[in-house]
C-alpha positions as CSV (number, residue, x, y, z in Angstrom):
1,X,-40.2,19.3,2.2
2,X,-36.4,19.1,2.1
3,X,-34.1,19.9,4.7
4,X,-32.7,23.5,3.8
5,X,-28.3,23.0,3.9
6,X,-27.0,26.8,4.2
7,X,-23.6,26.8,3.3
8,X,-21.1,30.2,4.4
9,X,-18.3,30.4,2.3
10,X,-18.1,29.9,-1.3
11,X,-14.5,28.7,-1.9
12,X,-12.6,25.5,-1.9
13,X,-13.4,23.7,1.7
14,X,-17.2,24.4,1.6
15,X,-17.6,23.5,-2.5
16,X,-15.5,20.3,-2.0
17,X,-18.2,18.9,0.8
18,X,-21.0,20.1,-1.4
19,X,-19.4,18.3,-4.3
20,X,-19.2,15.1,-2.0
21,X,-22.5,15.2,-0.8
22,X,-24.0,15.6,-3.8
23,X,-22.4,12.4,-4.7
24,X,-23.5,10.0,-2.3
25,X,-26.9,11.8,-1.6
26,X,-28.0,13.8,-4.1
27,X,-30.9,16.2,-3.9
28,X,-31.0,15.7,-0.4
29,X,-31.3,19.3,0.9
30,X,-32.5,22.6,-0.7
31,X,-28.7,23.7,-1.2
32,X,-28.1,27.9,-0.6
33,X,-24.7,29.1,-0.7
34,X,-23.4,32.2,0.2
35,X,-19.9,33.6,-0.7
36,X,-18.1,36.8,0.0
37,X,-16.6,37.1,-3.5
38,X,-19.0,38.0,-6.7
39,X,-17.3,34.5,-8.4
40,X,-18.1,30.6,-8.8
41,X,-15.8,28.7,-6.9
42,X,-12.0,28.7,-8.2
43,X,-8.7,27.3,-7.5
44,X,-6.9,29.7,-4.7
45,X,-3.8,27.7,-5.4
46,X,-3.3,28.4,-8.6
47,X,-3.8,32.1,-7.9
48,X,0.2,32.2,-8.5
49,X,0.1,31.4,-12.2
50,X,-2.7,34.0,-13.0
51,X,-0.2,36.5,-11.2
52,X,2.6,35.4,-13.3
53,X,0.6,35.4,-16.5
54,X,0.6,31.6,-17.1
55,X,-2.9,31.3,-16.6
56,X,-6.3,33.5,-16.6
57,X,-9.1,33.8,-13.9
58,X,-11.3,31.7,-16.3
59,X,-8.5,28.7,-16.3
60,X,-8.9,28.3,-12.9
61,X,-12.8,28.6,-11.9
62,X,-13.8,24.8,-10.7
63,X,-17.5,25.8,-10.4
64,X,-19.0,28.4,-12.8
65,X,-22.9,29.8,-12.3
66,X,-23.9,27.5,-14.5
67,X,-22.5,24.5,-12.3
68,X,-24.8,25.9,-9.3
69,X,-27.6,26.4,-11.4
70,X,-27.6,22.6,-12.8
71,X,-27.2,21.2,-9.6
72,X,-30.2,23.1,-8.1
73,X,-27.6,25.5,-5.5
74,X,-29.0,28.5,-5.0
75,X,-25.7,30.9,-4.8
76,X,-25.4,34.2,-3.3
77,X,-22.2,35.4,-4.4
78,X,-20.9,38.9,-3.5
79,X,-23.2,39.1,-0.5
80,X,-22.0,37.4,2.9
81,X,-23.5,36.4,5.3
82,X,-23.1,39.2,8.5
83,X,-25.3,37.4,11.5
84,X,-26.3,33.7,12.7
85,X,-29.5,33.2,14.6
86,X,-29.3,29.6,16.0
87,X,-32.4,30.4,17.9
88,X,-34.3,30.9,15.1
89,X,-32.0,28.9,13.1
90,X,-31.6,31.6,10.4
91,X,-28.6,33.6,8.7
92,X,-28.7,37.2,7.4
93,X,-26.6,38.4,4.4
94,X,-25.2,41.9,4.2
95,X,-27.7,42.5,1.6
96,X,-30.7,41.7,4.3
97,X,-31.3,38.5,2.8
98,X,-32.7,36.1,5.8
99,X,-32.6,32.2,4.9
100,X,-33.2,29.6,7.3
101,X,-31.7,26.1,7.6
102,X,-31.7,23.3,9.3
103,X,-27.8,22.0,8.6
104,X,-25.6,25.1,8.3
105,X,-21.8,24.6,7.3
106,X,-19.0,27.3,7.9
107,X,-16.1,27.1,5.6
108,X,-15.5,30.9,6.3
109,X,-11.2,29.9,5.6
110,X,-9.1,32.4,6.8
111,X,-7.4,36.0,6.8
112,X,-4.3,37.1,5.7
113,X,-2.6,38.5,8.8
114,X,-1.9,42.1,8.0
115,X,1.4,43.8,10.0
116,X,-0.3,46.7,12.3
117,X,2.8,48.7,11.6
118,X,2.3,52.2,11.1
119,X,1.3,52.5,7.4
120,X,-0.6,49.3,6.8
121,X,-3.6,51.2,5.1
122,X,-1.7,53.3,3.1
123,X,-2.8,52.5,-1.0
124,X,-0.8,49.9,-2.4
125,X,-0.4,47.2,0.2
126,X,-2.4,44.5,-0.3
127,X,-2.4,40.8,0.9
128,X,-2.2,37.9,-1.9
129,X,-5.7,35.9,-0.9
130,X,-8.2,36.4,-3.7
131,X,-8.8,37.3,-7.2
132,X,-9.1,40.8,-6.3
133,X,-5.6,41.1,-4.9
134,X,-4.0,39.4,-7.8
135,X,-6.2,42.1,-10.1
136,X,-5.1,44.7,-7.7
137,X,-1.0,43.6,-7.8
138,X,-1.2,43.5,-11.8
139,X,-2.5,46.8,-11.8
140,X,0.7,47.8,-9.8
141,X,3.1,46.4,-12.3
142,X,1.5,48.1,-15.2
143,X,2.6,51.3,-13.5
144,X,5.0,51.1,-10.6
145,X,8.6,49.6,-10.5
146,X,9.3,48.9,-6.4
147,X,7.4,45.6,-4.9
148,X,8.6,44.7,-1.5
149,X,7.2,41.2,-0.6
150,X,6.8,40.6,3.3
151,X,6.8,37.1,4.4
152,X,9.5,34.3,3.0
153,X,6.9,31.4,2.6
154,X,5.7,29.9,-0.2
155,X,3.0,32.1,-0.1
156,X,5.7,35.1,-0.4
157,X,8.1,33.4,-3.0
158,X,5.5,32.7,-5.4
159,X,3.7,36.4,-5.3
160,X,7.6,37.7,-5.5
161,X,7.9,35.2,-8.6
162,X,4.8,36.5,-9.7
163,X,5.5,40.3,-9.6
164,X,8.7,39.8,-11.7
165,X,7.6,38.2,-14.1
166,X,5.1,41.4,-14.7
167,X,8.8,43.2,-14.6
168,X,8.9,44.6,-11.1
169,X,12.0,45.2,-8.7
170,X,11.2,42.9,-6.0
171,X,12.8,42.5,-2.4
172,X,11.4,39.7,0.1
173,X,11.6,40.2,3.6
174,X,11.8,37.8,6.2
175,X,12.3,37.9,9.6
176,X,14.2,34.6,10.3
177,X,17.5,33.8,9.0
178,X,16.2,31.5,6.6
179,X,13.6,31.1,3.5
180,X,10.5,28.5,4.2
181,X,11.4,27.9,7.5
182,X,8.1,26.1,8.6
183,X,9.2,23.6,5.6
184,X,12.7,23.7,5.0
185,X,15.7,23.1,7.3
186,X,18.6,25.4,6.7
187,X,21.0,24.7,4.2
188,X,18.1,23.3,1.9
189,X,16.6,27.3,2.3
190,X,20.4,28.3,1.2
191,X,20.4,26.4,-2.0
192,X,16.7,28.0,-2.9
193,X,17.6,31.7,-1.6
194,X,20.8,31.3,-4.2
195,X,18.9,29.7,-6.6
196,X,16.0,32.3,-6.7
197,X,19.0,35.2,-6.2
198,X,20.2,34.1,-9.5
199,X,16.6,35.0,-11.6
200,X,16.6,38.5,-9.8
201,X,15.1,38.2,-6.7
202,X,16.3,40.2,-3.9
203,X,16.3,39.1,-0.2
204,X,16.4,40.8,3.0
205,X,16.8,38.4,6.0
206,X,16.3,38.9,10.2
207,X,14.5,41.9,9.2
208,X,12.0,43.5,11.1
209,X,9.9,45.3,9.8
210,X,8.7,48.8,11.8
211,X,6.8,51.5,9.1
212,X,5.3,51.2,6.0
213,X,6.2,55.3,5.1
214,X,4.4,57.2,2.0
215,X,1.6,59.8,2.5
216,X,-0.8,59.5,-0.6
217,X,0.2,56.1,-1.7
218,X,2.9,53.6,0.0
219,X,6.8,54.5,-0.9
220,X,8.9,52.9,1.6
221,X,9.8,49.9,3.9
222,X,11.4,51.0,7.0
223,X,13.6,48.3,9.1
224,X,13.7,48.8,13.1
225,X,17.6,48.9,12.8
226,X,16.7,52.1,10.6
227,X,17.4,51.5,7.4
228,X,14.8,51.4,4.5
229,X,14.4,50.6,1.1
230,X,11.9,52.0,-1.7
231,X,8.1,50.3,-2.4
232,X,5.6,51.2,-4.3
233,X,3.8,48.1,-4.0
234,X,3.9,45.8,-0.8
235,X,2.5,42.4,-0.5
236,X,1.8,40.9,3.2
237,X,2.4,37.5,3.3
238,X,3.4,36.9,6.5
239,X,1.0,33.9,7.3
240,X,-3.0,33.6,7.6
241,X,-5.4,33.5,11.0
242,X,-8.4,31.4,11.0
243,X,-11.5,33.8,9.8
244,X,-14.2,33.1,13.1
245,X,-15.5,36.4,13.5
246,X,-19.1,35.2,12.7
247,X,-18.8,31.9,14.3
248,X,-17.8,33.6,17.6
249,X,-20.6,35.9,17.2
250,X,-22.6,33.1,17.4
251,X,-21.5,32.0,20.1
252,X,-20.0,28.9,18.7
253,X,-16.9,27.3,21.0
254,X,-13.9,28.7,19.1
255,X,-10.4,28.5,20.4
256,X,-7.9,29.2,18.3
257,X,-10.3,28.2,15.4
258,X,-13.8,26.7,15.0
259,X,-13.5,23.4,17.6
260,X,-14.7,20.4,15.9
261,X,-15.1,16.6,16.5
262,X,-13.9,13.9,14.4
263,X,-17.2,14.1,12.4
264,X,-16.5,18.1,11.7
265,X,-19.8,19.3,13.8
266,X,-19.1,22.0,16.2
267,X,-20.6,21.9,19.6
268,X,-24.1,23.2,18.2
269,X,-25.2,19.7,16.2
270,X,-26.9,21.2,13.7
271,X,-23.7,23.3,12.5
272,X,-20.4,21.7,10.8
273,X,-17.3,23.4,9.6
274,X,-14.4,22.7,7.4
275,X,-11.3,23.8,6.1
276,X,-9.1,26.8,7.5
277,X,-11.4,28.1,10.2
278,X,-11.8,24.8,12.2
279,X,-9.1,23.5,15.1
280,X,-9.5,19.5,15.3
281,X,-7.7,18.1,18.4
282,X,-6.0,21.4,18.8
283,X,-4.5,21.6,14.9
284,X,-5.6,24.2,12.3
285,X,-5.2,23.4,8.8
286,X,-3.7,25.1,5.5
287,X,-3.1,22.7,3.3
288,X,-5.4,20.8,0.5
289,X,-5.1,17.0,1.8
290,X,-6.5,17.0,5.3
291,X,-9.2,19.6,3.9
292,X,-10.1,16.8,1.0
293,X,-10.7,14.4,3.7
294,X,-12.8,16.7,6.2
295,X,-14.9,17.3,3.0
296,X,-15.1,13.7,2.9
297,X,-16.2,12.6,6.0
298,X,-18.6,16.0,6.7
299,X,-20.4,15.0,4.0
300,X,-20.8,11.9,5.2
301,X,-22.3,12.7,7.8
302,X,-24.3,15.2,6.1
303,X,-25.6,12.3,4.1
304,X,-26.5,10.2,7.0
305,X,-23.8,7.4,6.3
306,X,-22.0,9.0,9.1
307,X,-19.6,6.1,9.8
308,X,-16.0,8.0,8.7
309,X,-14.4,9.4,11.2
310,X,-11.9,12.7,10.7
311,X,-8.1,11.4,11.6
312,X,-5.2,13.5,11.3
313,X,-2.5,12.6,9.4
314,X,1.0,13.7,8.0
315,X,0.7,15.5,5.3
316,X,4.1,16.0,2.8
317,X,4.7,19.9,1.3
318,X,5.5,19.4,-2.5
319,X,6.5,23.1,-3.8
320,X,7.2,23.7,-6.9
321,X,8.9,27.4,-5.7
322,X,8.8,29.1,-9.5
323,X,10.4,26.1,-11.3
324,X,12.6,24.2,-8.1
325,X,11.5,21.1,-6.4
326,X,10.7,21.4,-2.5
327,X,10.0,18.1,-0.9
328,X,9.1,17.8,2.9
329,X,7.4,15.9,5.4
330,X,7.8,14.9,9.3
331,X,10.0,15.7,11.7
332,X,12.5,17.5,9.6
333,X,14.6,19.1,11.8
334,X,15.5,15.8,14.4
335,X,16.2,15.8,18.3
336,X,18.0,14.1,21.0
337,X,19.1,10.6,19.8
338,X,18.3,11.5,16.3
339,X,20.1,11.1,13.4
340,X,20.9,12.4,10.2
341,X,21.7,11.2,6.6
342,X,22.5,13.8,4.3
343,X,23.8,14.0,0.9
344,X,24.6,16.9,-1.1
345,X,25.0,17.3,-4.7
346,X,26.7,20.6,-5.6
347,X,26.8,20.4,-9.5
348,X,23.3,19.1,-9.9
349,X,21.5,20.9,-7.6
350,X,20.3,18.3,-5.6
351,X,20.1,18.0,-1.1
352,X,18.5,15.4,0.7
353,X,18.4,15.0,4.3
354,X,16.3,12.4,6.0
355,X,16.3,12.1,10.1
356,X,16.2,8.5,11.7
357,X,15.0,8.1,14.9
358,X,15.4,4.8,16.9
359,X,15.8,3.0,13.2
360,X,12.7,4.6,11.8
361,X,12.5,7.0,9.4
362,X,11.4,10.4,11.1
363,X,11.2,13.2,8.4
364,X,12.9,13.7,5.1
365,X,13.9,17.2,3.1
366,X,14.3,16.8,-0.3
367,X,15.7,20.1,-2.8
368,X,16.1,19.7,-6.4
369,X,15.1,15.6,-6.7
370,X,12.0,15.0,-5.2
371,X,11.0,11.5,-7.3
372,X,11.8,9.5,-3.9
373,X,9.4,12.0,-2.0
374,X,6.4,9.6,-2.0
375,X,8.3,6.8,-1.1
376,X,9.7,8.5,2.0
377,X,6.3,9.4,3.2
378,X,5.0,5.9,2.7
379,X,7.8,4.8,5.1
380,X,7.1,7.5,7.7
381,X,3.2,6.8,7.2
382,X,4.1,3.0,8.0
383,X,6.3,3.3,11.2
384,X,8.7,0.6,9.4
385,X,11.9,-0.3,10.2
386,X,14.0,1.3,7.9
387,X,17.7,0.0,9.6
388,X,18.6,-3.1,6.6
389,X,17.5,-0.2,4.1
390,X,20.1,2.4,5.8
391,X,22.9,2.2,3.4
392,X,20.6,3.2,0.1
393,X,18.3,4.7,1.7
394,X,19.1,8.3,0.8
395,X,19.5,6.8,-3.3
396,X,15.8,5.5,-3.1
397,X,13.8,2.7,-3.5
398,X,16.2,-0.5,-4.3
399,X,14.8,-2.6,-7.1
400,X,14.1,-5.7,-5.7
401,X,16.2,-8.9,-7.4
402,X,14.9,-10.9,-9.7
């Protein structure tokens, strides 16, 4: 008989590491996956263009039933799973469905972190996570006008890009002084506030929020300095916390996340985890890259060619905030004995800053031209000495004479 693979979570983490293992060892384990949402597995990322009408839920499904069903999955979508019994090595869905395996993976992601302000349950405030939001936000458009956006990430810019291009009135909130500020040092976050001011958006900086007001349905944002503005629609995006509810209840070590080694099993051998819920050397992850390669080496070790190893690594943020290039990667922002090379651009758009650090190349921000972005990273990646490159370095790779 096969060993049974139980697999929670049906999105991107958890499909990627089936995908993999089917690869290298295929029909290996009596597959059964379980996901919260009644869909295949799709694209979260490009959740954004289906908002913005550039796409449909059907251009961005990357395994349909039919994909399950070929590979011999067994997929319970719509019904996740409520309790782990490692004693009894078993799992029960919310429907009362008990399966039992041997290897069980968690790729449970994450939660959008809702606001507890007074007001946060009121109709019409949503997060922007799943397919459902994004049906529940279009919806709005059709018939409201106000959407206040909370949270100045990428996250945030895109739904607010999103939301206008269904014609709404929309007003992001941030509470820093400054757009993207996890990615984006200062004056690179001026250019893109002006730049996205210009198509219509609306921004309201330092802002803290204190009251969502309305009584049947949301109507308002209200500001702790007392002033408020009108919403009928309000969108929390105001950052995500690792979803380990379950795995806690399990009594799986957690910290701030699922804890890990470097071959993704948690302290319980027989149970691995990926993706947003997991903390690996005290990081927790959001973005595609490291996932791909935790997918890669889990599955490995799912296989049995366990010899990868998980290793963190820099990874760049490449935005492509409604139509402008974002480039960054490192340490952006610089410190004692740092130094900067900047140049700005005005008439075409364009800011680069990189920050050197004892004649290495520390961290780079790049607005408008990103081509060199790569190449940056590459240098950063390598540790080289960047010092005989210093006077081109902010105009890119020098072709090398004949």
């Amino acid at each position: 008989m096969k060993p049974a693979l139980v697999v929670i979570g049906n999105g991107m983490a958890g499909m990627r590491t089936v995908e993999e293992l089917l690869a290298l060892a295929p029909g290996m384990y009596d597959i059964t996956v379980f996901g919260a949402e009644p869909h295949g597995n799709y694209n979260r990322i490009l959740l954004s263009p289906v908002l913005a009408g550039e796409k449909t839920v059907d251009d961005i499904m990357l395994n349909t039933r039919e994909w399950y069903a070929q590979n011999g999955i067994t997929l319970h979508a719509g019904d996740p799973v409520e309790h782990i019994d490692r004693r009894r090595r078993v799992v029960r869905a919310r429907s009362g469905l008990e399966v039992r395996y041997d290897r069980l993976l968690l790729a449970t992601g994450s939660k959008p972190f809702i606001i507890p302000v007074p007001g946060h349950q009121l109709p019409g405030v949503l997060a922007f996570r799943d397919i459902g939001d994004v049906d529940a936000m279009l919806a709005a458009a059709r018939d409201h006008r106000h959407a206040v956006v909370i949270g100045g990430g990428l996250l945030g810019l895109e739904a607010a890009n999103g939301l206008m291009r269904q014609g709404m009135d929309v007003t992001v909130v941030h509470v820093t002084d400054a757009l993207m500020n996890q990615q984006l040092d200062k004056p690179a976050a001026k250019l893109l506030q002006a730049a996205l001011e210009k198509r219509g958006m609306r921004f309201l900086l330092d802002a803290q929020t204190s009251e969502i007001t309305g009584t049947e349905r949301v109507t308002g944002v209200r500001f702790q300095d007392g002033s408020e503005i009108p919403a009928d629609l309000v969108v929390m995006t105001a950052g995500v916390r690792p979803n380990i509810a379950l795995a806690q209840q399990a009594g799986l070590h957690c910290e701030r996340a699922i804890v890990v080694d470097d071959t993704l099993q948690t302290y319980d051998p027989r149970v691995y985890a990926v993706g947003e819920c997991v903390q690996h050397r005290r990081a927790t992850f959001g973005l595609v890259a490291p996932i791909w390669e935790q997918a890669r080496v889990c599955a490995a070790h799912l296989a049995g060619t366990g010899h990868r190893r998980y290793v963190q690594q820099a990874a760049p943020t490449r935005l492509k905030v409604t139509g402008i290039d974002v480039y960054s990667v490192g340490d952006f922002i610089g410190g004692e004995g740092s130094e900067d090379l900047v140049l700005r651009d005005a008439r075409r758009g364009v800011y680069k800053r990189l920050v050197l650090d004892g004649g290495r190349l520390a961290g780079a921000v790049l607005y408008g031209d990103v081509q060199d972005g790569p190449w940056y990273f590459d240098l950063i990646q390598k540790g080289a000495d960047v010092s005989a490159l210093r006077h081109h370095l902010l105009f890119g790779p020098v072709p090398q004479a004949a």
